[in-house]
C-alpha positions as CSV (number, residue, x, y, z in Angstrom):
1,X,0.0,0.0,0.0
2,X,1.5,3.5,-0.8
3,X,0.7,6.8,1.1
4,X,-1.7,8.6,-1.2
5,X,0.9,11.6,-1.0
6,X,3.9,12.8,-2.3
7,X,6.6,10.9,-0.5
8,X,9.1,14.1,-1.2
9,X,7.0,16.3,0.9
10,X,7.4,14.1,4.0
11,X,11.0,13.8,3.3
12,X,10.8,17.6,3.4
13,X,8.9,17.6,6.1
14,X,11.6,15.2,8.2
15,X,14.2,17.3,6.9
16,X,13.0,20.9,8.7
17,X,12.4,18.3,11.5
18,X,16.3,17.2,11.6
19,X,17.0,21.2,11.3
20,X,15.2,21.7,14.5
21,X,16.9,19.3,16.1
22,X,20.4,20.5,14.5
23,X,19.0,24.4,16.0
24,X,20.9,26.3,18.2
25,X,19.1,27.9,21.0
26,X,20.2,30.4,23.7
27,X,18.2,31.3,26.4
28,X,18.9,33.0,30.3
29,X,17.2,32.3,33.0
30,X,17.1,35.6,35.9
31,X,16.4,34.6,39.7
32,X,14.6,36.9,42.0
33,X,16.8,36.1,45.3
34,X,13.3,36.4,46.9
35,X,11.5,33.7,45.2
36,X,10.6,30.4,46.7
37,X,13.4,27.6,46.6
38,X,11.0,25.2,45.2
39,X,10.1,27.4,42.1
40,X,13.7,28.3,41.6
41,X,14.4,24.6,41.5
42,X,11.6,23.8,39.1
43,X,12.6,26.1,36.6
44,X,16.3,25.2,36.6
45,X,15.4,21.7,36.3
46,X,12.7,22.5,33.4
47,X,14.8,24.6,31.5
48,X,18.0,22.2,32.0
49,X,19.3,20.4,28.9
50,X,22.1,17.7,27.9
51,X,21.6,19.0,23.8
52,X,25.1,20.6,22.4
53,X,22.9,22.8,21.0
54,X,21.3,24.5,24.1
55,X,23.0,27.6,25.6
56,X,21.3,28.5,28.9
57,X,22.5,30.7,31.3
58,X,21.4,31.5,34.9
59,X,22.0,34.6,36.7
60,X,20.5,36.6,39.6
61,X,19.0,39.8,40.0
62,X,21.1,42.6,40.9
63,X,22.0,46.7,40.2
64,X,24.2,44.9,37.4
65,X,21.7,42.5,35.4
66,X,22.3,43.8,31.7
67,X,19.8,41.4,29.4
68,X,21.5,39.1,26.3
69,X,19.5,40.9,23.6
70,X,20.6,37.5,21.2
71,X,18.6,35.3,23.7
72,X,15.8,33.2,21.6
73,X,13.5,33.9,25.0
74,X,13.7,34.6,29.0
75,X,12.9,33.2,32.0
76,X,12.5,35.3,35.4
77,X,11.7,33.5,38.1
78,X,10.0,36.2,40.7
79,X,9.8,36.6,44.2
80,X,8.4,40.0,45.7
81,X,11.7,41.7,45.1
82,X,10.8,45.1,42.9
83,X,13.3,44.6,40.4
84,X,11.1,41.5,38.8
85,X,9.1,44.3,36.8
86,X,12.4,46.4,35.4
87,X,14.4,43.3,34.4
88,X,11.4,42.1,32.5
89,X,10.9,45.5,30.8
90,X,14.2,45.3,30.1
91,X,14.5,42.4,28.2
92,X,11.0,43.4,26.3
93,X,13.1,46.2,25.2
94,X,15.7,44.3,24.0
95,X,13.3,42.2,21.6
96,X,13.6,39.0,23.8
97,X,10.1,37.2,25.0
98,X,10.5,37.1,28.1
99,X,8.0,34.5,30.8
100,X,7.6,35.7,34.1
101,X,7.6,32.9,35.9
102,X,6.2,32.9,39.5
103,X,3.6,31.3,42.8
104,X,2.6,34.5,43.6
105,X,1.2,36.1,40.3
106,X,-1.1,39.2,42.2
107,X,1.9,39.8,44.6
108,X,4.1,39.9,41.7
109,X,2.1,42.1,39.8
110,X,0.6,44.3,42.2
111,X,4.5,45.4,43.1
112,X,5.5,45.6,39.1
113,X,2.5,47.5,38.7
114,X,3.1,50.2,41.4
115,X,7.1,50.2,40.5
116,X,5.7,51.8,37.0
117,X,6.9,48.4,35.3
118,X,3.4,46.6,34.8
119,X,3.7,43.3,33.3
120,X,1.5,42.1,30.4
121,X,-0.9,39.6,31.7
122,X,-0.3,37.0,29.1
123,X,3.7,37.2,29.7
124,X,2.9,35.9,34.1
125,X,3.1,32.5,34.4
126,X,1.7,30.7,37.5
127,X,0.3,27.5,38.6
128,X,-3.3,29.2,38.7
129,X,-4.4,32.2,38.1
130,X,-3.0,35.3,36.2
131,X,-5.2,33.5,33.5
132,X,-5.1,30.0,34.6
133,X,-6.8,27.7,36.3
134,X,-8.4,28.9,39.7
135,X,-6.7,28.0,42.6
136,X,-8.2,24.7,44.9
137,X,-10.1,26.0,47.7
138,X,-7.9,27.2,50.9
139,X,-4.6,27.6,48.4
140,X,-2.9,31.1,49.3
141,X,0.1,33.1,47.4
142,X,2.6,31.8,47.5
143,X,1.2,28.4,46.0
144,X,2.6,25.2,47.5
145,X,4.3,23.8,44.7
146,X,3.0,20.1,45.2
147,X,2.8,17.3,42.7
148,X,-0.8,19.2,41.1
149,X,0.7,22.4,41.0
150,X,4.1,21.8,39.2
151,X,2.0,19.8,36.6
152,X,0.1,22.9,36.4
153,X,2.9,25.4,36.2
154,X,4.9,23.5,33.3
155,X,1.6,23.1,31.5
156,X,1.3,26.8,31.5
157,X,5.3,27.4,30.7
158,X,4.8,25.0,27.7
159,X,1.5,26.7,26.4
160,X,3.6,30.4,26.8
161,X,6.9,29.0,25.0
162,X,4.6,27.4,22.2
163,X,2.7,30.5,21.4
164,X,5.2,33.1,21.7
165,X,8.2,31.1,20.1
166,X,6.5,30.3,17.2
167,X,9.3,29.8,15.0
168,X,11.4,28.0,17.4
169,X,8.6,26.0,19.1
170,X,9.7,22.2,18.4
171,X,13.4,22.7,19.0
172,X,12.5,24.2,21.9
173,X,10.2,21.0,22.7
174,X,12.8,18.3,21.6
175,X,15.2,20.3,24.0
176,X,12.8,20.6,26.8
177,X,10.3,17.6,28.2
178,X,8.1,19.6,30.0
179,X,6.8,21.2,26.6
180,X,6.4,18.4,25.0
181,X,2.7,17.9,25.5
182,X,2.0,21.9,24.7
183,X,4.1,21.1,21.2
184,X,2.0,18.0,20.5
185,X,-1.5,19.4,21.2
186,X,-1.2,22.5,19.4
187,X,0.4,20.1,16.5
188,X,-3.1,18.4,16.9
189,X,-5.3,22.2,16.9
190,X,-3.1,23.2,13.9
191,X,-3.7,20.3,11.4
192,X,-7.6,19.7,12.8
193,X,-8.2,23.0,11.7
194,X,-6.5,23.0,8.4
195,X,-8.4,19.5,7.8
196,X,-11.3,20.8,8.6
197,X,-11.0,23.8,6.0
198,X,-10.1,21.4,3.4
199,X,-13.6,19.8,4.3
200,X,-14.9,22.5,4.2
201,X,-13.9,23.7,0.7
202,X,-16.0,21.4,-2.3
203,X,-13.3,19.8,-4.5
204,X,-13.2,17.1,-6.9
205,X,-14.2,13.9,-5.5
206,X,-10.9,11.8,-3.5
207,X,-8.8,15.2,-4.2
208,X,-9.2,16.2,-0.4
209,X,-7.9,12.8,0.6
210,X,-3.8,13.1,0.1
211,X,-3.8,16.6,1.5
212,X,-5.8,15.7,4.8
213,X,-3.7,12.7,4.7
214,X,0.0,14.7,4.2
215,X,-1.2,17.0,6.9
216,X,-2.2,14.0,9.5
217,X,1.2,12.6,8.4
218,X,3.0,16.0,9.4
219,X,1.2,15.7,12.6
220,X,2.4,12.4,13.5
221,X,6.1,13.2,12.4
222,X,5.8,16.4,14.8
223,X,4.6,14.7,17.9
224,X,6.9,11.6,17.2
225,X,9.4,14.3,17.3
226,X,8.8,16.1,20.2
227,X,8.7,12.7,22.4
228,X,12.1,12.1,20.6
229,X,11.3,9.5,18.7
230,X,13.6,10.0,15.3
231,X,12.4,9.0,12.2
232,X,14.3,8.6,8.6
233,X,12.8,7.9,4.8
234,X,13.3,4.4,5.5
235,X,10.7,4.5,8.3
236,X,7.8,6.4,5.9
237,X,6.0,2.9,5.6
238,X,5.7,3.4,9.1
239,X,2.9,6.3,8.3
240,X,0.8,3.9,6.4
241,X,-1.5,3.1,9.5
242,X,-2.6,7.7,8.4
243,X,-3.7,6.8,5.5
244,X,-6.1,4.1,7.4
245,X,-7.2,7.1,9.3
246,X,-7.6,9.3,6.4
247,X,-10.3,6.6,4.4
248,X,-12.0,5.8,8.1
249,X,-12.8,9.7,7.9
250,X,-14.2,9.1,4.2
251,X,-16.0,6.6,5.0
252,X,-17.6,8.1,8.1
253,X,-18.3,11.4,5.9
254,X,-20.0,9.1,3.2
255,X,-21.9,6.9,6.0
256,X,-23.4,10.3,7.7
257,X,-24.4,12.1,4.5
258,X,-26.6,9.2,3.5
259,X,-28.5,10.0,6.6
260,X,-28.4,13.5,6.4
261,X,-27.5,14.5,2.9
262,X,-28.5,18.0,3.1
263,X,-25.8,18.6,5.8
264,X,-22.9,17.9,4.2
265,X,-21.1,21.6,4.4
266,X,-21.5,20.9,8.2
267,X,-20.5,17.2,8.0
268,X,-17.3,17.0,6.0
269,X,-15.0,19.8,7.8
270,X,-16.4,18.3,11.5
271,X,-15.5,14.7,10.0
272,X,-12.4,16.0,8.8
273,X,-11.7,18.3,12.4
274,X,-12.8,15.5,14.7
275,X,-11.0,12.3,13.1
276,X,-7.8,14.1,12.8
277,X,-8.3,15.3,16.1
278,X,-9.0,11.8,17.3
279,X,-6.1,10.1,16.2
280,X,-3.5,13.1,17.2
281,X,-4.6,12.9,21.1
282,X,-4.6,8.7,21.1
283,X,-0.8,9.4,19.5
284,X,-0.3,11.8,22.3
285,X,-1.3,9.5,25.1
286,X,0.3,6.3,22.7
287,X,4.0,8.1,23.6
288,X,3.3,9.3,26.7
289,X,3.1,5.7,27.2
290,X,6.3,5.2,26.4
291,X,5.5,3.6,23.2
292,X,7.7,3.5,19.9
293,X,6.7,5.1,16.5
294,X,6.6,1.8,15.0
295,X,3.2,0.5,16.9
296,X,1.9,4.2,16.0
297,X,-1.1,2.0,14.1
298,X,-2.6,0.9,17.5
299,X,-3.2,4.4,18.2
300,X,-4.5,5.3,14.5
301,X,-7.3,3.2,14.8
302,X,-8.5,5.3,17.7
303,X,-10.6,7.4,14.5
304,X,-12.5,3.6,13.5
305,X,-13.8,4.0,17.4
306,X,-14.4,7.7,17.2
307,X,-16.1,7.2,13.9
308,X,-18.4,4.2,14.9
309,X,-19.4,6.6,18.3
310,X,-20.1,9.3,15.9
311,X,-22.1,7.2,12.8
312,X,-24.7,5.4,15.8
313,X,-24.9,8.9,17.8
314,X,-26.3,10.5,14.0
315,X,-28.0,7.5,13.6
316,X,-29.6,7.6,16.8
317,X,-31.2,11.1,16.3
318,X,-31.5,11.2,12.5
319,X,-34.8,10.3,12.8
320,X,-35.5,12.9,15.0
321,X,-33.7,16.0,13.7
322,X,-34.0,14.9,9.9
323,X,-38.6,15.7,9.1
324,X,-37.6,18.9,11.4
325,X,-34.8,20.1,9.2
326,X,-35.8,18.4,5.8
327,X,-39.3,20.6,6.5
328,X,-37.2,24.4,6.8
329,X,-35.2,23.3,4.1
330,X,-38.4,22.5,1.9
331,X,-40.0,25.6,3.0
332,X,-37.2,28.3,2.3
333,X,-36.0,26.3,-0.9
334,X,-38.7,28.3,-3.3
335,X,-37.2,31.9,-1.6
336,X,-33.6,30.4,-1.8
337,X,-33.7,29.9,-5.5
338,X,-35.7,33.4,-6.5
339,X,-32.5,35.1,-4.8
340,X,-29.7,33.1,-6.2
341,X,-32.0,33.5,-9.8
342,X,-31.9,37.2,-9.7
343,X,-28.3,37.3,-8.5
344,X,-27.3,35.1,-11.3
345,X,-29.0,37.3,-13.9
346,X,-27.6,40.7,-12.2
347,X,-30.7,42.2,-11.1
348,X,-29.4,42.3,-7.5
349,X,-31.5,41.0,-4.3
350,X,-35.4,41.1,-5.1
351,X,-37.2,43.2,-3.2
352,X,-39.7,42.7,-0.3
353,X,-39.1,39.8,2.3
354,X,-35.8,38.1,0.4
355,X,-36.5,34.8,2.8
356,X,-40.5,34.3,2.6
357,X,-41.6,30.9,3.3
358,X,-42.8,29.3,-0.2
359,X,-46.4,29.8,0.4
360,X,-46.0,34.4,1.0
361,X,-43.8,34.4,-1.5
362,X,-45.9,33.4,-4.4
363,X,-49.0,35.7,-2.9
């Protein structure tokens, strides 16, 4: 069986994926003297590497901190020291992202704030709040970084390096664990989106099917990536379980039209969103697993189960939801076609009520 694609635009694709591995990166990380010992520790550990490629350097806060202006992004890890909110404007001024990483997000803000160095809400990073999640009942500033709230904190780092480092996002990922989940699920978003414009978009019949399937391909090479699973042109057979994926969303597509045909601009880009969607977060959970690339079709056929769900759930209420729809659609159709008929002829929209039921249309 061959990929219905063009096997020299997933070598392409693997090759920008060897260039972010080959990538150099450079990044500092600033410690507030005043911030907690346990968040100092997280972030050194999260932003330590054993890559050749990875420059990071840790300093503290003093009357001397000068930022690297050729830094890819910044980390400052903040206590209640008033220098947090200067430093960070400084390296904003410099051109460098910079992620203000903290337990104590209103503290931290409040004093930036006040110091006439307020930082942008979407740059304060915390376990919960400053945008997060809320904090669990009885939790005070600064938050005890147990086992829920360090899951919490790097799930926020990794959301902030993925959406500000957009260029540099999967070498930052193959460089960093901690973002490797962020990387992966925006992989997913990304390509559920662009599948489900495709969808959305009438083509010729079976011409949809190798771009959806190049893009779910490109999905699966990303995530493999980021959980640092390598893979070479020797391994492309390896993406064959995709194209499974690819003709189980088809099918499905073909399977709910039959039972409501007149749906189809709603059914093909939510076939095409929610299959490729499907198999990106079994992948996800298939590496998290600790599983290798080569048993990636175990978690491809996660779309045949998503598919069947979705086919009985339609089929379950199609007999429902199909007289009441079918009867709007038979209604409008008569006022439907006068408009399009005057369009088409250039006599512009016809006057009076353009969307008249069949019956006050012809009075």
């Amino acid at each position: 069986m061959q990929l219905p694609v063009d096997a020299k635009k997933l070598v392409d694709e693997m090759t920008d994926i060897d260039a972010a591995r080959a990538t150099e990166l450079s990044l500092s990380v600033y410690v507030d003297d005043r911030a907690p010992a346990d968040l100092v520790a997280l972030i050194r550990g999260s932003f330590a590497s054993t890559l050749p490629t990875v420059r990071m350097t840790l300093s503290y806060l003093d009357d001397s901190f000068v930022p690297h202006p050729t830094d890819d992004m910044a980390i400052v890890v903040a206590g209640v020291s008033p220098q947090v909110g200067p430093a960070a404007a400084a390296v904003r001024a410099v051109g460098v992202p910079v992620m203000v990483a903290t337990t104590m997000p209103a503290e931290v803000g409040r004093i930036a704030e006040e110091g006439g160095y307020a930082i942008p809400d979407g740059d304060v990073v915390a376990p919960f709040g400053a945008g997060g999640a809320e904090a669990p009942d009885g939790a005070v500033e600064p938050f005890a970084l147990d086992d829920a709230a360090r899951e919490a904190l790097q799930d926020r780092m990794g959301k902030w390096v993925v959406a500000v480092c957009r260029d540099k996002r999967l070498a930052l990922a193959i460089a960093f664990p901690f973002m490797r989940r962020a990387l992966a699920k925006d992989a997913v978003q990304a390509t559920s989106l662009q599948n489900a414009g495709i969808g959305l978009v009438p083509l010729i019949p079976g011409a949809d099917l190798p771009i959806m399937t190049l893009n779910q391909a490109k999905m699966v090479l990303q995530i493999a990536a980021a959980y640092g699973y390598e893979m070479d042109k020797s391994r492309i057979k390896e993406l064959l379980p995709v194209v499974g994926g690819a003709y189980v969303c088809r099918a499905l597509s073909r399977q709910l039209l039959e039972l409501v045909p007149f749906l189809g601009f709603v059914i093909r880009p939510s076939v095409a969103y929610g299959g490729t969607a499907a198999m990106g977060y079994a992948i996800i959970e298939y590496f998290e697993g600790g599983q290798d690339v080569a048993g990636v079709a175990a978690a491809a056929a996660h779309v045949g189960d998503w598919g069947g769900k979705a086919v009985s759930s339609v089929r379950d209420n199609a007999k429902r939801v199909v007289p009441v729809v079918s009867s709007k659609v038979n209604k409008y159709a008569p006022a439907v076609e006068r408009i399009a008929s005057s369009l088409m002829a250039g006599d512009g929209f016809p006057e009076g009520n353009l969307l008249a039921p069949a019956e006050k249309a012809s009075n």
